[in-house]
Each structure stands twice: as structure tokens, then as C-alpha cells.
N, CA, C and O atoms as a Maestro MAE file, in Angstrom:
{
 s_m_m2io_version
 :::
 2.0.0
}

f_m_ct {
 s_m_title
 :::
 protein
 m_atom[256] {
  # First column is atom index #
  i_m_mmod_type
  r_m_x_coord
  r_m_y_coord
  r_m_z_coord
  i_m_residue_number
  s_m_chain_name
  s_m_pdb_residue_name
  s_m_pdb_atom_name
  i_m_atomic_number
  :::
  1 25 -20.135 -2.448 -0.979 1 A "UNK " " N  " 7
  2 3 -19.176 -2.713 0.073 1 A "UNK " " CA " 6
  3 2 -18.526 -1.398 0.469 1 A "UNK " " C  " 6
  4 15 -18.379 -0.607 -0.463 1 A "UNK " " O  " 8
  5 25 -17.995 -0.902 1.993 2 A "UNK " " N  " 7
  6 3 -17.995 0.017 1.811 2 A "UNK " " CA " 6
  7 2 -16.402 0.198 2.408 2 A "UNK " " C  " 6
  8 15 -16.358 -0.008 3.620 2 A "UNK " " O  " 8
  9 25 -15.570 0.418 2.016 3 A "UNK " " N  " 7
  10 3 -14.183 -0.095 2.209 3 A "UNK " " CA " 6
  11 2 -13.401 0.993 3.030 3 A "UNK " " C  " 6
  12 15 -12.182 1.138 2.942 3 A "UNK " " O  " 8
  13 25 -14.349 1.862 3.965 4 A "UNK " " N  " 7
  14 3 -13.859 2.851 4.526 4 A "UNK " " CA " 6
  15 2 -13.779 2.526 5.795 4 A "UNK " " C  " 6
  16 15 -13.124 3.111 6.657 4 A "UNK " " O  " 8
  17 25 -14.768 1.138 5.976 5 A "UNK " " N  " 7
  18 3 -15.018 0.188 7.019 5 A "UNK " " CA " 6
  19 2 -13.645 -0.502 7.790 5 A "UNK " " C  " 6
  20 15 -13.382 -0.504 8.992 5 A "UNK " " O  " 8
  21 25 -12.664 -1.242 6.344 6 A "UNK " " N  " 7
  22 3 -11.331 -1.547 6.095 6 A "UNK " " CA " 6
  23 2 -10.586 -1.792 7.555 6 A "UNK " " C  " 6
  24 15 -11.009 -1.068 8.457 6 A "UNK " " O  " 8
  25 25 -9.851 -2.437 7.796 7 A "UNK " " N  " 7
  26 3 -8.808 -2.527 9.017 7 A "UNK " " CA " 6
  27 2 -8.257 -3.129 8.389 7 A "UNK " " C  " 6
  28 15 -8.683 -4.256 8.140 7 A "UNK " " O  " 8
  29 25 -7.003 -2.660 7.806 8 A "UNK " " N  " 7
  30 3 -5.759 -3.007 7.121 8 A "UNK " " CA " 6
  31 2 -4.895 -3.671 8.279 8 A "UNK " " C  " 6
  32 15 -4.773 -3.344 9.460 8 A "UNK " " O  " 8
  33 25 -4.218 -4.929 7.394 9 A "UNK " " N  " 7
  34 3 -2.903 -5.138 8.374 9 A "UNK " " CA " 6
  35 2 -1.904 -5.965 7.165 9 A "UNK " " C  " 6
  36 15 -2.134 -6.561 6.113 9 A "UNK " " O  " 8
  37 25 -0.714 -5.634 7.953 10 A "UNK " " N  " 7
  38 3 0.152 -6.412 6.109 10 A "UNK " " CA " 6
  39 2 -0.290 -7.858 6.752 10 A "UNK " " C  " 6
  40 15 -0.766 -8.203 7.833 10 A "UNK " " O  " 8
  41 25 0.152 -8.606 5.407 11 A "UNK " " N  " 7
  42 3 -0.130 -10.127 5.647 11 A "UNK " " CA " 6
  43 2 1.428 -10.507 6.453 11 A "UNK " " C  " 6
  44 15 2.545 -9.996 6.375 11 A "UNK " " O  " 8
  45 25 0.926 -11.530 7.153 12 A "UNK " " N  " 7
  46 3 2.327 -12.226 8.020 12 A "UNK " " CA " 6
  47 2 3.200 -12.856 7.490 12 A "UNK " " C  " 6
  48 15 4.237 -13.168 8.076 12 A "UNK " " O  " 8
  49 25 2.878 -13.220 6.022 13 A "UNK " " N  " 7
  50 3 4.183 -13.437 5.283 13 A "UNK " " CA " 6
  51 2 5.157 -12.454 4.186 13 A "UNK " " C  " 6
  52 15 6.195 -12.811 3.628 13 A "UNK " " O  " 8
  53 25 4.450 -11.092 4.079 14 A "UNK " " N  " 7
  54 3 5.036 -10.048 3.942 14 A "UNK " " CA " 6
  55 2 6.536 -9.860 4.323 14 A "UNK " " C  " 6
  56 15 7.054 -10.094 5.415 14 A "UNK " " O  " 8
  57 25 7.148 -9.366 3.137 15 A "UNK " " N  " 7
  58 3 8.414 -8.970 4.081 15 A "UNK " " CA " 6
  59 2 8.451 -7.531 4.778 15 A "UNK " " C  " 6
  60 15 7.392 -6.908 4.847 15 A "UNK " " O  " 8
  61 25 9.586 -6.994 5.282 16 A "UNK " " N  " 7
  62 3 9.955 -5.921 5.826 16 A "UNK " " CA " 6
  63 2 10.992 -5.477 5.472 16 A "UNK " " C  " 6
  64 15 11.666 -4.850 6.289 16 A "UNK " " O  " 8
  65 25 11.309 -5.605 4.548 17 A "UNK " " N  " 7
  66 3 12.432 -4.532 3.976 17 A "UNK " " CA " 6
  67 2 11.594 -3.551 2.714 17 A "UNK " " C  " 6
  68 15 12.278 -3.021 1.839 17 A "UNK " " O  " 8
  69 25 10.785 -3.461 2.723 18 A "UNK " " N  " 7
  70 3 9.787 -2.630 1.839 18 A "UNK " " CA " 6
  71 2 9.497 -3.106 0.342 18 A "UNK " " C  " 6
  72 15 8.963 -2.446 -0.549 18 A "UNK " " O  " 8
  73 25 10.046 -4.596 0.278 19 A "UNK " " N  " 7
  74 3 9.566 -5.195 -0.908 19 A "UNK " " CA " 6
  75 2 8.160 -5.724 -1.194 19 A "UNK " " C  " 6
  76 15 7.472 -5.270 -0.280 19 A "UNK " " O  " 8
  77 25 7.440 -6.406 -1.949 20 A "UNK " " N  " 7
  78 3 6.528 -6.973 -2.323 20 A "UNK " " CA " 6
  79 2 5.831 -7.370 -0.757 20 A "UNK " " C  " 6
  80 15 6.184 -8.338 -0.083 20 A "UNK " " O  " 8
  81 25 4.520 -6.144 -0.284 21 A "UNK " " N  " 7
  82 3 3.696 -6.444 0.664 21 A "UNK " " CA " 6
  83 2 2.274 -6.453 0.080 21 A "UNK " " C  " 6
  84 15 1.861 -6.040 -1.004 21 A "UNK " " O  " 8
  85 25 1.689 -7.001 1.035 22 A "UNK " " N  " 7
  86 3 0.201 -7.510 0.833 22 A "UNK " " CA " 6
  87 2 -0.394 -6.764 1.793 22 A "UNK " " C  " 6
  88 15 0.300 -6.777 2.810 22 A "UNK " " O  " 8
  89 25 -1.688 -5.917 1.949 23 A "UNK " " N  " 7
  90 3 -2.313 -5.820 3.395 23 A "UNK " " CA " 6
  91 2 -3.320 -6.478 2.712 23 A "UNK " " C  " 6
  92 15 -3.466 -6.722 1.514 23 A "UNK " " O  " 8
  93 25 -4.280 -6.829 4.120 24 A "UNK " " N  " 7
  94 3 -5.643 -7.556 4.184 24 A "UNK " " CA " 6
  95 2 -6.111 -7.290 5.541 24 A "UNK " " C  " 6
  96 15 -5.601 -7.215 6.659 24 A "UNK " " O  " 8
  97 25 -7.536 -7.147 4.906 25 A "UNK " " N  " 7
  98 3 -9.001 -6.323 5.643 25 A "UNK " " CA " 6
  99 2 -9.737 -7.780 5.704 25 A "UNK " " C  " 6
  100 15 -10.210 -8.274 4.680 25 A "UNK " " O  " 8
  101 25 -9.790 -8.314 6.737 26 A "UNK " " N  " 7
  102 3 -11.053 -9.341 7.191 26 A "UNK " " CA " 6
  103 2 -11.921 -8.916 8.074 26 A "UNK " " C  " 6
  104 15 -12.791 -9.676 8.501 26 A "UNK " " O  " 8
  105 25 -11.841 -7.926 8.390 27 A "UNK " " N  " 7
  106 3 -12.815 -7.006 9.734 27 A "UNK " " CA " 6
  107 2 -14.459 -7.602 9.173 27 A "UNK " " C  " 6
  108 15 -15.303 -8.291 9.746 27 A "UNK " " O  " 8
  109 25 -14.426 -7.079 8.030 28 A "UNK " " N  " 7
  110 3 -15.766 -7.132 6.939 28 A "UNK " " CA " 6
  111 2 -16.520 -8.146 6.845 28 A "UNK " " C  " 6
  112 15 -16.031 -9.068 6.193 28 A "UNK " " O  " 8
  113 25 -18.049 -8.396 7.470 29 A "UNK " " N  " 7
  114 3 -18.968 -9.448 7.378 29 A "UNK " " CA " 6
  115 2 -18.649 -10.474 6.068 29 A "UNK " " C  " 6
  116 15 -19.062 -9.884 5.069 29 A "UNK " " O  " 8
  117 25 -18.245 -11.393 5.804 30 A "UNK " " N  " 7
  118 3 -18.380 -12.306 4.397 30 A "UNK " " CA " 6
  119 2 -17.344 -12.008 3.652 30 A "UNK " " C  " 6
  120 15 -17.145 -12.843 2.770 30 A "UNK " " O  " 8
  121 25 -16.502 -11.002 3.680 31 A "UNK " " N  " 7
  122 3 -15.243 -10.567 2.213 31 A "UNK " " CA " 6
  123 2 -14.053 -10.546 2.922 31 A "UNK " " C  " 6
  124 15 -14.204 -10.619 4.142 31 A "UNK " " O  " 8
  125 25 -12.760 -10.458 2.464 32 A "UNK " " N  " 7
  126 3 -11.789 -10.517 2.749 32 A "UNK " " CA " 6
  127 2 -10.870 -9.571 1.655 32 A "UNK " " C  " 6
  128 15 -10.324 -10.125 0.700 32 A "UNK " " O  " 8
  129 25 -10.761 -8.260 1.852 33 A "UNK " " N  " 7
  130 3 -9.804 -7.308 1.549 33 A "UNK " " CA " 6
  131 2 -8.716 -7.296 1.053 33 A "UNK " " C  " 6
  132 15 -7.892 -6.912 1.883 33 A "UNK " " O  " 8
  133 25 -8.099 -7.620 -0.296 34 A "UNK " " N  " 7
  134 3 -6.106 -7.693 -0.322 34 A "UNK " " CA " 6
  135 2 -6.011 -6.250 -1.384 34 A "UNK " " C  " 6
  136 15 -6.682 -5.799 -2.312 34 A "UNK " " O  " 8
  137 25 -4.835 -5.877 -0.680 35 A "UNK " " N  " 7
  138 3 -4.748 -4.424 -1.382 35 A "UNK " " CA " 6
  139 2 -3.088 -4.513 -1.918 35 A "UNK " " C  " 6
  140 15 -2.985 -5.699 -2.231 35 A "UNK " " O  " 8
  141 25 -1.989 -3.973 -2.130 36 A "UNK " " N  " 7
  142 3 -0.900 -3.912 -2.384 36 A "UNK " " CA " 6
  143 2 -0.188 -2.744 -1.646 36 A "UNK " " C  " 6
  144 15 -0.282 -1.696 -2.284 36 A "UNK " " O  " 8
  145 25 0.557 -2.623 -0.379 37 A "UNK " " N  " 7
  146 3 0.440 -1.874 0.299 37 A "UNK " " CA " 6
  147 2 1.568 -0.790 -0.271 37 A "UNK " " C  " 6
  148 15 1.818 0.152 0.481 37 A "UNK " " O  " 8
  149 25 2.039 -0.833 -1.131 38 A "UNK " " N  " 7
  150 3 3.201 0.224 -1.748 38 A "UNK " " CA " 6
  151 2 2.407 0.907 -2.353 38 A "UNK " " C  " 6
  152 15 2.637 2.051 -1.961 38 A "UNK " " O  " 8
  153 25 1.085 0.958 -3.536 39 A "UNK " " N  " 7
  154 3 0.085 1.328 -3.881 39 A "UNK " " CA " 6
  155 2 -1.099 1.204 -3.514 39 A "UNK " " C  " 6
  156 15 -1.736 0.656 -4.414 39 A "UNK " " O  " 8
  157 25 -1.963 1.530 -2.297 40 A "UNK " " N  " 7
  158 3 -2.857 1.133 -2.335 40 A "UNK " " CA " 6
  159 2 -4.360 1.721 -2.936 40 A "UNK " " C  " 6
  160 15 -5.462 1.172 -2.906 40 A "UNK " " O  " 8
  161 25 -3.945 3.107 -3.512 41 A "UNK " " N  " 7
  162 3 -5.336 3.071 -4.054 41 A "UNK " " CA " 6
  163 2 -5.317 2.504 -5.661 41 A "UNK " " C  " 6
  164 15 -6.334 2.484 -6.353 41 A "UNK " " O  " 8
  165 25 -4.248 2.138 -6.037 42 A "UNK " " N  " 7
  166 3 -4.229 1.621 -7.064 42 A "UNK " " CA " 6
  167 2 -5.671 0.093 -7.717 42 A "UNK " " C  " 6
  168 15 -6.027 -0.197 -8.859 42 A "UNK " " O  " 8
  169 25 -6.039 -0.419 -6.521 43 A "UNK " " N  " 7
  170 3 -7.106 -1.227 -6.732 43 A "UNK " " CA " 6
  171 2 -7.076 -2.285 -5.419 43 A "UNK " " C  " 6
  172 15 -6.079 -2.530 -4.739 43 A "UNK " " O  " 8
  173 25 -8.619 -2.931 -5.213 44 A "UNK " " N  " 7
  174 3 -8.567 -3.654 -3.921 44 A "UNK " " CA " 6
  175 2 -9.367 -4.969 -5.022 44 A "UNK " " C  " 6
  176 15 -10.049 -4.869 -6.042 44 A "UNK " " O  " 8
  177 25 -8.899 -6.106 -4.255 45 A "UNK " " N  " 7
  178 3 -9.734 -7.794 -4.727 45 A "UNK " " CA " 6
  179 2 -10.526 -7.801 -3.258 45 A "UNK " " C  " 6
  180 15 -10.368 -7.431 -2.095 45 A "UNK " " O  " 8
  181 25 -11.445 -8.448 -4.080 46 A "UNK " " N  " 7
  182 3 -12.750 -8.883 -2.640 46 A "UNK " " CA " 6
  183 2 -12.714 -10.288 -2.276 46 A "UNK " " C  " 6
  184 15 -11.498 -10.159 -2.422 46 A "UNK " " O  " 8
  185 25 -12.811 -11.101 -2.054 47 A "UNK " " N  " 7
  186 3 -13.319 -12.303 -2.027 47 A "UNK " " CA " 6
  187 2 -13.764 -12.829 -0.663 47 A "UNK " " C  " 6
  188 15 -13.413 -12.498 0.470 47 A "UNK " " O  " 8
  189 25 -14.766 -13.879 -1.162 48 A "UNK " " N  " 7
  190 3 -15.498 -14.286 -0.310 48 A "UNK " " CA " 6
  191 2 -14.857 -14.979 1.264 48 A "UNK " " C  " 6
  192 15 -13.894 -15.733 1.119 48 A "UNK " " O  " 8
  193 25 -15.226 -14.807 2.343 49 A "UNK " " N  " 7
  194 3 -14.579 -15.421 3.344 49 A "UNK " " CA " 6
  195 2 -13.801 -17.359 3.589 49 A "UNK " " C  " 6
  196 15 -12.857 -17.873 4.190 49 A "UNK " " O  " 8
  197 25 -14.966 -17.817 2.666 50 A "UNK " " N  " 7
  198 3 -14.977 -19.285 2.851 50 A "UNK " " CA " 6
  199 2 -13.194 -19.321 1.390 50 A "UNK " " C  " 6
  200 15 -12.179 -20.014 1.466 50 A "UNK " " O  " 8
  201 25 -13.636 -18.154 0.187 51 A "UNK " " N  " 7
  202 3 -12.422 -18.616 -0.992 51 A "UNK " " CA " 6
  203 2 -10.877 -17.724 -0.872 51 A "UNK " " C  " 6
  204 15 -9.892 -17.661 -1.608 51 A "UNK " " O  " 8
  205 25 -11.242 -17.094 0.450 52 A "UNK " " N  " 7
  206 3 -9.734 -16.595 1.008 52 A "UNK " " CA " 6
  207 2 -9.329 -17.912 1.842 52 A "UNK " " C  " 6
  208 15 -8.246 -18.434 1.579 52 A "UNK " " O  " 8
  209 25 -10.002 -18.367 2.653 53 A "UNK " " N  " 7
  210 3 -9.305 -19.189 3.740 53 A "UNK " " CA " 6
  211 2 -9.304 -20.406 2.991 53 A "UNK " " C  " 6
  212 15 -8.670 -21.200 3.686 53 A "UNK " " O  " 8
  213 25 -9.832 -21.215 1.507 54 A "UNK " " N  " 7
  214 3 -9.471 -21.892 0.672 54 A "UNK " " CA " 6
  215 2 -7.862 -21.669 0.209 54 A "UNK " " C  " 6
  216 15 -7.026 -22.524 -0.081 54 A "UNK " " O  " 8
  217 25 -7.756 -20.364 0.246 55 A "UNK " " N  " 7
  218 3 -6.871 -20.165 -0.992 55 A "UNK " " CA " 6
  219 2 -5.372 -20.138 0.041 55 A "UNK " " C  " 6
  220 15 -4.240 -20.469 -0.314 55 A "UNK " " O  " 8
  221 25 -5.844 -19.598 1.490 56 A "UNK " " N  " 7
  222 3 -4.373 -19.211 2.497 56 A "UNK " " CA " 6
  223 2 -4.345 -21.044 2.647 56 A "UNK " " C  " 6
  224 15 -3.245 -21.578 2.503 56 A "UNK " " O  " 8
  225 25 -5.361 -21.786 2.885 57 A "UNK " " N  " 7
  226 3 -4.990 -23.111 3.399 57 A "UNK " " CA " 6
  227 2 -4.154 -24.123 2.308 57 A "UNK " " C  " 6
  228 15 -3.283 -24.910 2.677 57 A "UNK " " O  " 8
  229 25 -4.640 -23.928 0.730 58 A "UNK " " N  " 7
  230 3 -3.939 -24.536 -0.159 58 A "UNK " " CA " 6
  231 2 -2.297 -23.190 0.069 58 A "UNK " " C  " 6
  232 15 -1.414 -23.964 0.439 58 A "UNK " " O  " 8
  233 25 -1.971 -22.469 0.040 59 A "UNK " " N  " 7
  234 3 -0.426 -21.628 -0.055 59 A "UNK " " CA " 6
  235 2 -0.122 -22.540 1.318 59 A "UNK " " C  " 6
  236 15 0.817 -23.288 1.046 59 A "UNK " " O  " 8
  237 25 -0.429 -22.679 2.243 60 A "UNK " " N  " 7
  238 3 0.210 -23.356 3.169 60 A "UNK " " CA " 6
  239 2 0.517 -24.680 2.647 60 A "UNK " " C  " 6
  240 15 1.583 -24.937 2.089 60 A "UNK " " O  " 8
  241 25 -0.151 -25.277 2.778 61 A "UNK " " N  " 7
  242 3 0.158 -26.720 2.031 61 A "UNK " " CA " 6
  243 2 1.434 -26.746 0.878 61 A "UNK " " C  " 6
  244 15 2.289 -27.629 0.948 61 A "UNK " " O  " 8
  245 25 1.474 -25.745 -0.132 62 A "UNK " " N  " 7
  246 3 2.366 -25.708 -0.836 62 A "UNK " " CA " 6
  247 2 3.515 -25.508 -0.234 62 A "UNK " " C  " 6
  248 15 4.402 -26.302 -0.551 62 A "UNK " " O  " 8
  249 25 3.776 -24.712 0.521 63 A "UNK " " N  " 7
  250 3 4.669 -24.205 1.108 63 A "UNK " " CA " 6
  251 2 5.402 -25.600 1.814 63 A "UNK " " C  " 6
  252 15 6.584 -25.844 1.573 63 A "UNK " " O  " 8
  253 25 4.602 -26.462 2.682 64 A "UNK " " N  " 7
  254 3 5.232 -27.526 3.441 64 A "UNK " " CA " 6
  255 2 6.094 -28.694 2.741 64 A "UNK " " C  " 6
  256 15 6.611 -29.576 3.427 64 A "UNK " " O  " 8
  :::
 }
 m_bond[255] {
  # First column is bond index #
  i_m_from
  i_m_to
  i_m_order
  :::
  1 1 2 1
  2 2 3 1
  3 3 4 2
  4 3 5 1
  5 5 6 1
  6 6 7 1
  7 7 8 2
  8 7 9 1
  9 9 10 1
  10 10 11 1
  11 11 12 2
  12 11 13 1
  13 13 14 1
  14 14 15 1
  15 15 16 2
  16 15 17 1
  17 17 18 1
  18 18 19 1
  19 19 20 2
  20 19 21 1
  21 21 22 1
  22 22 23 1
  23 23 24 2
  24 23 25 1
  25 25 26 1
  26 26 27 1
  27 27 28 2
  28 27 29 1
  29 29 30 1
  30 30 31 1
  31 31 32 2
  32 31 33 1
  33 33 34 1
  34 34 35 1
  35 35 36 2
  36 35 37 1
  37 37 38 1
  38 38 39 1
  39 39 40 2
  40 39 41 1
  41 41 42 1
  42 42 43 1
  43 43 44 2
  44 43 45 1
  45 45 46 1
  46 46 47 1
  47 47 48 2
  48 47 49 1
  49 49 50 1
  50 50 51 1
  51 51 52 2
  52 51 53 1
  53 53 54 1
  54 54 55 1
  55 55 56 2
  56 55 57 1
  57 57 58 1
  58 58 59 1
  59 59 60 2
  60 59 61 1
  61 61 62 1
  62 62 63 1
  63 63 64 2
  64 63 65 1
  65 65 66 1
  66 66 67 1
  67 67 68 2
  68 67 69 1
  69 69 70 1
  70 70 71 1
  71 71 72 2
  72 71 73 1
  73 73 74 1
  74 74 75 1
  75 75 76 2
  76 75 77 1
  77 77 78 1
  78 78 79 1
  79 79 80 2
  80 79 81 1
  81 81 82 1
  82 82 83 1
  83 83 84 2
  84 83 85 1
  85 85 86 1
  86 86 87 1
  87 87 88 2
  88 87 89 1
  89 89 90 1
  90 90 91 1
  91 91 92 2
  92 91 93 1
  93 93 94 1
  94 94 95 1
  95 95 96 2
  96 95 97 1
  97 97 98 1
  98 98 99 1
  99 99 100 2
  100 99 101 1
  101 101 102 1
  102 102 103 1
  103 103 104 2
  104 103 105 1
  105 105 106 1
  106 106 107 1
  107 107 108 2
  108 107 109 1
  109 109 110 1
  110 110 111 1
  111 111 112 2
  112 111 113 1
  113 113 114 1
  114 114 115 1
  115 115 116 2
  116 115 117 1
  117 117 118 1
  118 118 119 1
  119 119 120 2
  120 119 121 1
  121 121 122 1
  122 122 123 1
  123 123 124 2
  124 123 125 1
  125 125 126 1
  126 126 127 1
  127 127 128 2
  128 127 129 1
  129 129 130 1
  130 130 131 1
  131 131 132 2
  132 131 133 1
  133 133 134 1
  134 134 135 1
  135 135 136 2
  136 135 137 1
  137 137 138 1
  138 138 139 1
  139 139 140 2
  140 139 141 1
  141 141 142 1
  142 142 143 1
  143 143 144 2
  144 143 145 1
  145 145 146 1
  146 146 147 1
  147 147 148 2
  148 147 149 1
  149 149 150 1
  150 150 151 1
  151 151 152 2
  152 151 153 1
  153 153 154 1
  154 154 155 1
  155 155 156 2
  156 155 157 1
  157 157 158 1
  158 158 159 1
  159 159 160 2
  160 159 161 1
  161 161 162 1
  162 162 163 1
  163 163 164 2
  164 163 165 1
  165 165 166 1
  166 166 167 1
  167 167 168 2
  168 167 169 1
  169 169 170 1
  170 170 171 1
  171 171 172 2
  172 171 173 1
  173 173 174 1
  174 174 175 1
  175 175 176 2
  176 175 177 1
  177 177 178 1
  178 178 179 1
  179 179 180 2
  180 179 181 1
  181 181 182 1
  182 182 183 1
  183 183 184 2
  184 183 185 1
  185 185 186 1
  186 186 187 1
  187 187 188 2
  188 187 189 1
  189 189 190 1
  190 190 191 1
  191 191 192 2
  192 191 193 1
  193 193 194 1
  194 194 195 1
  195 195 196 2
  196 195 197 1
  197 197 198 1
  198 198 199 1
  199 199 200 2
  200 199 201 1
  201 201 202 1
  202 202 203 1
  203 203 204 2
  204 203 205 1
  205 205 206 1
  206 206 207 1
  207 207 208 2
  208 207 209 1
  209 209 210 1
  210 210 211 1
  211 211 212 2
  212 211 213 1
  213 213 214 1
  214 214 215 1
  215 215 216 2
  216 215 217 1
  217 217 218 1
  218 218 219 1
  219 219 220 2
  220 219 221 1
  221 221 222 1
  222 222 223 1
  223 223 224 2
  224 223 225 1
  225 225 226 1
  226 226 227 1
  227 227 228 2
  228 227 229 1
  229 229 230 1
  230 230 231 1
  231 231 232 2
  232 231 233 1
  233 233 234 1
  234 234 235 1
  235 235 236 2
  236 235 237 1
  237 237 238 1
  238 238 239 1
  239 239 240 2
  240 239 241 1
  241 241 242 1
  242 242 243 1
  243 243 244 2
  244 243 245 1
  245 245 246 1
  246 246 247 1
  247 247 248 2
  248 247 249 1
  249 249 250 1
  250 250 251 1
  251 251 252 2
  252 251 253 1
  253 253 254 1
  254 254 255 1
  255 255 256 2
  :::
 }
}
């Protein structure tokens, strides 16, 4: 995978006062990118397209 590919954006439930952010790279054929945007070369998770949009659709649900 070649992660230079990457189009970062923070996630939309991120805050903005510079606490606990998320970015995520979906640009990428099949994977879905989450990095930690205060550190980011510290390490990236991959996952598959179909078990990100599993995983954002169950946090929504919780959330309601």
C-alpha cells in the first residue's frame, strides 16, 4: 500500500480545540486510512472499505 497516495482529512467528529483528532485517507482503492493527527508518523490502521463503513455505521447508531 503506498500511503504517499494518502489524502488526509480530520474526521468530522474531531474536535477543534487541538484535543483528541483522527485524520482519515479514503482516497485509496479498497482501504480506509486512520492516523492520529497530533502524531502522525507515529503509526497508520488500514482497514478494509466495506469494515470502516461497518464500524462508522455501528458509532452512529450508538451515538443516537
Amino acid at each position: 500500500m503506498e500511503l504517499t497516495d494518502a489524502r488526509w482529512r480530520t474526521a468530522t467528529r474531531s474536535s477543534n480545540n487541538g484535543g483528541d483528532c483522527v485524520e482519515v485517507a479514503d482516497n485509496l482503492p479498497g482501504r480506509v486510512l486512520v492516523r492520529d493527527s497530533k502524531d502522525p508518523d507515529r503509526g497508520t490502521l488500514a482497514f478494509t472499505s466495506a469494515a470502516w463503513h461497518a464500524f462508522v455505521e455501528q458509532a452512529r447508531r450508538l451515538q443516537s
